[in-house]
N, C-alpha and C positions, 0 to 999 in steps of 0.2 A: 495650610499644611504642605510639606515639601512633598515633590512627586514622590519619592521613594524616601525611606525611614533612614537617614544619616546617620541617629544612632543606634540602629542595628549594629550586630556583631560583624566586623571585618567577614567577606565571604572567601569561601576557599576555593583553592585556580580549582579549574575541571581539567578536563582533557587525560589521559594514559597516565599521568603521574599520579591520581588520586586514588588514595591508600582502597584497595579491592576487595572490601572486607562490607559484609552486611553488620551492620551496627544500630541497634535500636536503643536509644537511650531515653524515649519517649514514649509511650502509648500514639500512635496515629489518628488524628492531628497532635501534635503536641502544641504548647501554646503560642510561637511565634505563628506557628502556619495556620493554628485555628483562628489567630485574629487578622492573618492575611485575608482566610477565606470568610471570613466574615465582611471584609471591606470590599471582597469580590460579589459577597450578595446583594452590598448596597448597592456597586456601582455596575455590574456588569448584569445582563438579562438572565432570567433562570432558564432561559434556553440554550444557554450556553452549559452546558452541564460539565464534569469531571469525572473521574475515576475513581483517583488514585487522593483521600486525602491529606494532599500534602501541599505543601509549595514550594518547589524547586529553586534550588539555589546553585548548582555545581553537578556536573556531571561527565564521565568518562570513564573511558574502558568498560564493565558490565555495570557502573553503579550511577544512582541517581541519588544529589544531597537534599535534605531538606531544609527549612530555615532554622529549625533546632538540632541539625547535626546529626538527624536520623539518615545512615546511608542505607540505601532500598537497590538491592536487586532488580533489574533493567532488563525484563523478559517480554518488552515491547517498542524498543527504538523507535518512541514518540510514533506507532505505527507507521513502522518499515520507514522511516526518516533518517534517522540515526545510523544508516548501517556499517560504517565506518567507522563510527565510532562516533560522541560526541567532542566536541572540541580537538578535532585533527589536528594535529600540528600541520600539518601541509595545508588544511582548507583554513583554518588561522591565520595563517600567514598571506596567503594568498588576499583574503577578504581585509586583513590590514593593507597591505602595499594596495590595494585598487580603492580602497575610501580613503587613501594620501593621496591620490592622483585623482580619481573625480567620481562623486557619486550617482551621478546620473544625467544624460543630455535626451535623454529617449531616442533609442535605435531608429526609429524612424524619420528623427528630426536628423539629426547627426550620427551616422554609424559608427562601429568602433571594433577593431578585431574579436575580443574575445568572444563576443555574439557568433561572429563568424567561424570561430573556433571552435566551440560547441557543435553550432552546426556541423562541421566537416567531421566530429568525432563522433557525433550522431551519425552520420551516414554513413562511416565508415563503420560504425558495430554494430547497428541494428543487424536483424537477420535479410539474408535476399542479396543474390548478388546482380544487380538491377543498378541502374543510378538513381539516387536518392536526392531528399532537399530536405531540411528541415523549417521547422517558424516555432519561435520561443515565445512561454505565455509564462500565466505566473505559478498556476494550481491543475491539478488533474481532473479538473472538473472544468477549468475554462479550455485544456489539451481537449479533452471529450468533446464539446461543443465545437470547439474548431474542425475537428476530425469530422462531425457530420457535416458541417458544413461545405466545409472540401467536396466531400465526396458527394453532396448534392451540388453542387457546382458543376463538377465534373463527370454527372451523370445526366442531369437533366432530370431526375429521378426523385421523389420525396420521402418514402416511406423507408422506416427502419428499423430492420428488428433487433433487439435485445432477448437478455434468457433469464430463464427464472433462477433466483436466486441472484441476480447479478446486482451489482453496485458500479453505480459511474458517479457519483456527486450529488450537491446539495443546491443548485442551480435549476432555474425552472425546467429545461431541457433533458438534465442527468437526472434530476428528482422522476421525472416520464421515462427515463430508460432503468431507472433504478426499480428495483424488484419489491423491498421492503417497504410496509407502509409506515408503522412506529419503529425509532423517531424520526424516521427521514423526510415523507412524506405526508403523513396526516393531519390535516385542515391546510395545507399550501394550496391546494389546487385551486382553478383549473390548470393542467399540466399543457406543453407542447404535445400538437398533433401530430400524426400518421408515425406513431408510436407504438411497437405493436410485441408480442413475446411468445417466443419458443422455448420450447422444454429441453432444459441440461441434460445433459451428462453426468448421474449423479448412481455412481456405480454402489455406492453402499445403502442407496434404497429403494434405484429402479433395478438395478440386476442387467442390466443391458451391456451389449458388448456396443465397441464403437460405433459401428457400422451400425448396426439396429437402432441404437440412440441420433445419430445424424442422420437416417432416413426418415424415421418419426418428426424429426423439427424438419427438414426439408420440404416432408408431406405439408404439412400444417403450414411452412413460408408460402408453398407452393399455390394451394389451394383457398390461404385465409388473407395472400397478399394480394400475388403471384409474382414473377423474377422480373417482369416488364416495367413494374410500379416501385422497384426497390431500388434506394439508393447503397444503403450497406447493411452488413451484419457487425455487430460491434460484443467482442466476447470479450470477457477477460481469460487466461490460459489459464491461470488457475482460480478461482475466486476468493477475492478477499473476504468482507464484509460476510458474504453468503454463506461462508463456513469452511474456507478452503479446499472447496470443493473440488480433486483432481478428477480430469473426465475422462472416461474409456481409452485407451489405446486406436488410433482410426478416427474416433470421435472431429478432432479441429483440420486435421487432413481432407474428411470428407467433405466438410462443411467449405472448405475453403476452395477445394478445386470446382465446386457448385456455384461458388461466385466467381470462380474467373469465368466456366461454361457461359454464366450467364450475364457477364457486363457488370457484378455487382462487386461492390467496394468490401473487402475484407480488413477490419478495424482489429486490431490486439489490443486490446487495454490490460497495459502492462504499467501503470503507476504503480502499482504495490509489489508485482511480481521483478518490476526489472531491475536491474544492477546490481548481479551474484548474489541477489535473495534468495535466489533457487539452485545456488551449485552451478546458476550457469550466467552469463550478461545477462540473458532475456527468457523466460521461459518460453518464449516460441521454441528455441530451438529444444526444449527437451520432445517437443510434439511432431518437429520435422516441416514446421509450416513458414512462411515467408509472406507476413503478413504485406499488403497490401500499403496500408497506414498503421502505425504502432504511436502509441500514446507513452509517455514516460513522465514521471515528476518523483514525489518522497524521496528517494536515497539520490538523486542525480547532482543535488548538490549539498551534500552534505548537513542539511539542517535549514538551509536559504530557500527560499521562497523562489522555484524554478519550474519549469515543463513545457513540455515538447511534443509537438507533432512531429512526426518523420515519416515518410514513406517515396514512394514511386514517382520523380520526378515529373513526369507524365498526368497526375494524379494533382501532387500538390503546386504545378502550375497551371492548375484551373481557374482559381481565382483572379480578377481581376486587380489591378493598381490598387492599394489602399483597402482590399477587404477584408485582409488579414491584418494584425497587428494590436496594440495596445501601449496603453504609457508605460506603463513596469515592464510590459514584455520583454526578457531577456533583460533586467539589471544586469547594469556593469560588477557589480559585488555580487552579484548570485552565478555570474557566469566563469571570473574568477576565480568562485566555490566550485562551480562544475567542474573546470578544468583539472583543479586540484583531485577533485574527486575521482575524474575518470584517469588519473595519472595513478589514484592509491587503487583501482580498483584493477588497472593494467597489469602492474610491479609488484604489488606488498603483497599476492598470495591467499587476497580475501574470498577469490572464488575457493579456491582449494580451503579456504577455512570453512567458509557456508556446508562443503559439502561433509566437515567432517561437523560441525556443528549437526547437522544433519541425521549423520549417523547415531550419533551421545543422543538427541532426542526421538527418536525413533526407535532406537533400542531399551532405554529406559522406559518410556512411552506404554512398548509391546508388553513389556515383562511386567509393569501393571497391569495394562489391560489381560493377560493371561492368567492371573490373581484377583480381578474386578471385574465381572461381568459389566459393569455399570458402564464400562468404555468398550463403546457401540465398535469402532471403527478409531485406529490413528493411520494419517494420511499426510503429505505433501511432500515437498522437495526443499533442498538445502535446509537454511535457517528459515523455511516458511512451515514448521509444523503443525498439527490442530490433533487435540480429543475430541472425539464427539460423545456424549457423556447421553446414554438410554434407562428406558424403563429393563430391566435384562428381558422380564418376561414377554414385554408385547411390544421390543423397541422401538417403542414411541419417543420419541423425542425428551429428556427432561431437564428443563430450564431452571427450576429451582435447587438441583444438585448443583449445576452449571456457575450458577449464581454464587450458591454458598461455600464452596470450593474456591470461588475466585474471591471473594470476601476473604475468605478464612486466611488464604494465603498473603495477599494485599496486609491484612493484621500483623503478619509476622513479617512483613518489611520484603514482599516480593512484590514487583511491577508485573499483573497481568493482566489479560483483555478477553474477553469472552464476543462471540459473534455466532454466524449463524443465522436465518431465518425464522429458527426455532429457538433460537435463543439457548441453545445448547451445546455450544462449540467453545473449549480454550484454545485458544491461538498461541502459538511461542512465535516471537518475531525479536531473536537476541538482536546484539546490537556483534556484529562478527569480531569484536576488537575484545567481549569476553572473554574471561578463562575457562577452561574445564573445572574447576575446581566450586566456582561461583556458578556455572549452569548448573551441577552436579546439585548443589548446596538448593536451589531452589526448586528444582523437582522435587528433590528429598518434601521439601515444606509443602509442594503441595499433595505429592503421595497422602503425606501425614494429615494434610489438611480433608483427603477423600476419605480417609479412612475413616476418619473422624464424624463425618458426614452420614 
């Protein structure tokens, strides 16, 4: 059998020029992609699970194609990957002219600017005006694991705390800082040790103002570690996976001038939040903090397999010759995608898009929830929105509205994603190269689809 179906239909370009119109000419799957994901049950693990069923064939601007020509509304940029858009013409271009000239010698055997390049644009936008260094890996889960490692290096120190709700990866080390147990963590274990968890900032169900909520985890680091024993605290600023959880105003200021007091490594894990996800580069800077070490990968390089450590020169030359690094780290074609990327995210106006993206969801959002009890709380920043979907009477948590809601809409040819701890959170994470007209078009479906519910 040929690797890929030759006589399939011709597929169509992606990228900004493809027609921005939701188009279901199918029932989902329809039959090319139900016998695609049929071939995926033989040959691929069923722990590799999916979403959306369909099988992707072309995508750009807010729409994703399928293999029968169903175009689906794109209200999850392959989570926070896409955020550019898919098929850039700038990161296209780029990622062609660097696989004509070479696709890989591994940065460590033979260097090559654009690694270097990255880095410098790294240090030059993260927040902190401090000198910086960066080290390029390939996923936000192997960024994670470098980042503790640094900062046990350069502390002499083991222990590290993470917070509830939080998500760092699917690696043995991220699965131990990660919060959730189904799917991420249950039957993987035993996890990495001196591993340990304080309690969020989670203003729509502790009530707490910042300060109250960072003295409470302080207490609890203080007395269940102590700041002697600690090498970092590692937060994401806003949480992805956990439910987009924004924390108190106070909340990561507190927390953070507690680890300079006390010698500890202050970590941002910012793969989901960073590069004008949020109305801003990085959501540190919506909170006023200047993390220490900051993690980045999804949107940094446009769709290519990227991510970064960055932080405090001082910090990430801890390590010794040779303890950082990896074969892929920093591809030549994924760093040529960065660059491209961090050129469209400079020039083309996509923060100032995120943050009006922001507004259109936020506002439609409210004006449901002032009509639905059933939307507990809507919350985030730029294009990183979330409903949190409750019982109205005893708001509890409800996962099965959550679910069928996202179903319902997924049926009428929308891309969405639901998260949460509780399993009751929709997420909107457009792809910023959206229209108004097409985000408009898929809140409509899923209003319809809540109501329905």
């Amino acid at each position: 059998m040929a690797l890929l179906d030759t006589d399939a239909p011709a597929l169509p370009l992606g990228g900004p020029g493809l027609p921005q119109e939701r188009r279901l000419i199918t029932d989902l799957p329809g039959p090319r992609s139900a016998e695609i994901l049929a071939r995926k049950a033989d040959a691929v693990p069923a722990g590799v699970g999916h979403t959306v069923p369909v099988a992707a064939v072309a995508a750009g601007g807010g729409i994703v194609v399928d293999a029968d020509g169903n175009s689906l509304i794109d209200l999850g940029s392959g989570i926070a990957v896409t955020t550019v858009g898919n098929a850039h013409p700038k990161i296209a271009a780029a990622v062609a002219a660097q696989a004509a000239q070479f696709t890989h010698t591994c940065f460590m055997i033979s260097p090559y600017e654009s690694y270097i390049a990255v880095a410098e644009a790294l240090n030059r936008l993260t927040p902190g005006d401090f000198a910086k260094k960066s080290a390029l890996f390939n996923s936000g889960a192997e960024a994670v694991e470098n980042a503790i490692k640094i900062a046990r290096k350069h502390t002499g120190r083991q222990a590290v705390v993470a917070f509830d709700h939080g998500y760092h990866g699917r690696t043995n080390l991220t699965m131990a800082l990660t919060a959730k147990s189904m799917p991420y963590k249950s039957g993987f274990g035993p996890f990495a040790p001196e591993v340990y968890r304080a309690p969020m900032s989670y203003p729509f169900r502790d009530g707490l103002a910042g300060s109250e909520a960072a003295a409470r985890a302080i207490l609890q680091i203080e007395k269940q570690i102590g700041a002697d024993n600690l090498a970092a605290i590692i937060i994401e600023p806003i949480q992805g996976e956990g439910g987009f959880v924004v924390p108190a105003d106070g909340f990561l200021p507190a927390l953070s001038e507690w680890c300079t007091a006390n010698g500890v490594v202050f970590i941002a894990d910012e793969v989901q939040t960073g590069f004008a996800r949020t109305g801003h580069m990085f959501a540190s800077e919506i909170f006023g903090v200047e993390p220490d070490l900051i993690t980045t990968a999804k949107g940094i390089a446009g769709g290519l397999p990227l991510a970064a450590v960055t932080g405090r020169a001082e910090v990430m030359d801890a390590s010794h010759a040779g303890g950082l690094g990896g074969t892929y780290g920093g591809n030549p074609i994924a760093c040529a995608a960065a660059l491209a990327a961090i050129d469209v995210f400079e020039n083309d106006g996509v923060i100032e898009r995120a943050q009006q993206i922001g507004r259109l969801l936020s506002d439609r959002l409210r004006a449901m929830q002032a009509a639905d009890p059933r939307i507990g709380d809507v919350r985030g920043h730029g294009a990183m929105i979330a409903a949190e979907f409750v019982d109205p009477q005893t708001n509890a948590p409800d996962a099965a509205l959550t679910a069928a809601v996202a179903k319902a809409a997924i049926a009428q040819g929308v891309i969405v994603l639901t998260c949460g701890t509780y399993g009751n959170v929709i997420r909107f994470l457009p792809p910023l190269s959206i229209g108004d007209e097409l985000l408009n078009e898929g809140i409509d479906i899923i209003a319809a689809a809540l109501a329905a519910s």
